[in-house]
NULO-553252 format. One line per field, with one value per residue (C-alpha): x, y, z. Coordinates in steps of 0.02 Angstrom, whole numbers. Example, Ala and Ser with C-alpha at 12.3 -4.5 7.8 and 13.67 -1.06 7.14 Angstrom:
REM NULO-553252
x = [615 | 684]
y = [-225 | -53]
z = [390 | 357]
***
This chain:
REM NULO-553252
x = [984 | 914 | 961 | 1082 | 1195 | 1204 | 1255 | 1400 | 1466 | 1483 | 1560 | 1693 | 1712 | 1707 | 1803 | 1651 | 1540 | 1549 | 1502 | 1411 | 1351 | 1198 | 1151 | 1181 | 1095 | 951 | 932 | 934 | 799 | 705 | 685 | 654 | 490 | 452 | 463 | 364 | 233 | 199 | 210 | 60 | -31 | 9 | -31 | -190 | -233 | -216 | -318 | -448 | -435 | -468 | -626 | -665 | -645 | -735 | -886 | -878 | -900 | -1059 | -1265 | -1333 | -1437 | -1563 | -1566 | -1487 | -1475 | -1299 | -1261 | -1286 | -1163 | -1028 | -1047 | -1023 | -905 | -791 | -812 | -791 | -622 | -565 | -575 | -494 | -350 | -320 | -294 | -166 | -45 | 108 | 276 | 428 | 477 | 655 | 826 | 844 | 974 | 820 | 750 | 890 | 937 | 1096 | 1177 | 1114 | 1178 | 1354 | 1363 | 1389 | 1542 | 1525 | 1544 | 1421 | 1291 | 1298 | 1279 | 1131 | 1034 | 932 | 895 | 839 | 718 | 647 | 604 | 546 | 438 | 385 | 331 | 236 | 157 | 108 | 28 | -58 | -162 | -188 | -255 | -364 | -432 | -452 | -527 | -697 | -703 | -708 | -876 | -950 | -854 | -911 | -1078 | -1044 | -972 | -1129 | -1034 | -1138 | -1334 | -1438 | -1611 | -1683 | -1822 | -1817 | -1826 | -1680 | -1563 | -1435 | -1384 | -1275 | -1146 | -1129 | -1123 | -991 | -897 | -887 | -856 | -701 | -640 | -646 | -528 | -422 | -391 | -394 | -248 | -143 | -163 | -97 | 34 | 104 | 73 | 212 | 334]
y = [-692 | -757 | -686 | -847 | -803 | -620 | -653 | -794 | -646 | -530 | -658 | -692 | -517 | -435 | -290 | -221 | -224 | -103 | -231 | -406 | -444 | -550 | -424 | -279 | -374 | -386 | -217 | -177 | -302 | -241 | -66 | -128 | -208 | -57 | 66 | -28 | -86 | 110 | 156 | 35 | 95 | 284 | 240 | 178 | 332 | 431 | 317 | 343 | 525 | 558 | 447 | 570 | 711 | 600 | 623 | 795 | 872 | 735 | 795 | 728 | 623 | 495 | 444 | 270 | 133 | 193 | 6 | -43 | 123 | 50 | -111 | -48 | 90 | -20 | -148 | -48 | 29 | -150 | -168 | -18 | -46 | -217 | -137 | 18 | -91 | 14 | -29 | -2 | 166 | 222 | 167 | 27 | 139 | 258 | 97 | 103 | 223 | 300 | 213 | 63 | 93 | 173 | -3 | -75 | -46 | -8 | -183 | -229 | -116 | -182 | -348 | -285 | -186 | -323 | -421 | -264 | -203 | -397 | -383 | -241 | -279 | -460 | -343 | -225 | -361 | -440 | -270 | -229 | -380 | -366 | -171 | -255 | -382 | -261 | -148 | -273 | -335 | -152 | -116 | -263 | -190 | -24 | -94 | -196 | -68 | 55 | 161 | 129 | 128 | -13 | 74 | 119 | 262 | 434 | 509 | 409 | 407 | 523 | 545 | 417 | 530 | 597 | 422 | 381 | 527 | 484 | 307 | 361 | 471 | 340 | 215 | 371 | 397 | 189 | 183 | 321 | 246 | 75 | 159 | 249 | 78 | -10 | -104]
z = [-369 | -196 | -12 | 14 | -121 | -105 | 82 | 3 | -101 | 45 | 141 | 29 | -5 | 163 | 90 | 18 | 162 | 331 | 465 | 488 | 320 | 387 | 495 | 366 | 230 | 356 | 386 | 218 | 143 | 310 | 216 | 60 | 122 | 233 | 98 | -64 | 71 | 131 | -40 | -97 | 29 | -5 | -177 | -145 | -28 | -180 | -282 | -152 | -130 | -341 | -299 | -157 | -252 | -423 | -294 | -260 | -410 | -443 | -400 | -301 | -357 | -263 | -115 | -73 | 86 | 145 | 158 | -19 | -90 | 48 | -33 | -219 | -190 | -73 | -233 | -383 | -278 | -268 | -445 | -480 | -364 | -449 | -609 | -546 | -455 | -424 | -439 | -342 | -375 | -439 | -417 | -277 | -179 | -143 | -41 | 89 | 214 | 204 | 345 | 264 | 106 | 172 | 240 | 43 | -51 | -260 | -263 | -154 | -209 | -382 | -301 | -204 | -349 | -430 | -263 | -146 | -309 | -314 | -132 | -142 | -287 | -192 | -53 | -134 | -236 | -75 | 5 | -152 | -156 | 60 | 10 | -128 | 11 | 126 | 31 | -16 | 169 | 241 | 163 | 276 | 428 | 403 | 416 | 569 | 669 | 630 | 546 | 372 | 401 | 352 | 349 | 203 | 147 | 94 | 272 | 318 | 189 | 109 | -111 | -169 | -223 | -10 | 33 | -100 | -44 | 128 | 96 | -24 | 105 | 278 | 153 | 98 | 282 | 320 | 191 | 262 | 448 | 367 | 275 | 447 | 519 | 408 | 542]
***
């Protein structure tokens, strides 16, 4: 069902709906795309944080140009992302707020169900693959902003595992500052 003919059903039924159905039916798809695109990122903070703590527990092996682990960690976490793509979670009424949903009569609601969890899915689809993007160009912006060393050597370099740590930890914390971000 698409956003036109929901809205045509409340229209002609105005008994089911509290209020300006455009305006309610606004709101509402508003909040669906809020809360399955701070869910992808929340979900992708947690995918980061197991690869945080993946590192942890690894020796430390050699030493490595802190640009080159940015550059395969923030890769190999793309992949990985790609393949975990979440989905909206539960029952579409957990999408709204309440004085969103008070809004909807029964009939209304049932009206609503499929459409809200399409949008929501659409949306998280959409921030899933912006977190996958994001996630290979940060690497390179890591390195811009000095963050990530180029130099290479022994005397200049830490293991591959610290780097990987640290690298799995700045996109844990990128993810949740996204996620809070969400308009």
């Amino acid at each position: 069902m698409k956003r036109d003919d929901i809205l045509d059903w409340m229209r002609s039924h105005r008994e089911s709906v509290c209020g300006d159905p455009e305006q309610i039916l606004g709101r509402a798809e508003f909040a669906a795309r809020h809360h399955a695109a701070e869910h992808a990122w929340l979900h992708a903070k947690e995918i980061a944080e197991r690869e945080a703590a993946s590192w942890t527990g690894c020796s430390l092996g050699s030493h490595a140009a802190e640009d080159t682990v940015a550059l395969e960690v923030c890769h190999d976490l793309a992949r990985e992302l790609r393949q975990h793509e979440p989905k909206p979670e539960g029952d579409p009424d957990a999408l709204l707020d309440s004085e969103t949903l008070a809004a909807f009569g029964q009939d209304a609601r049932a009206q609503l169900r499929a459409w809200i969890g399409e949008v929501a899915g659409q949306e998280e689809h959409r921030t899933w693959n912006e977190i996958v993007r994001f996630t290979h160009a940060r690497a390179r912006s890591l390195i811009r902003d000095g963050t990530m060393s180029t130099a290479s050597g022994w005397d200049s370099t830490h293991s591959y595992s610290e780097t990987a740590l640290r690298i799995a930890t700045i996109l844990a914390r990128d993810y949740e500052q996204h996620a809070r971000a969400v308009p």
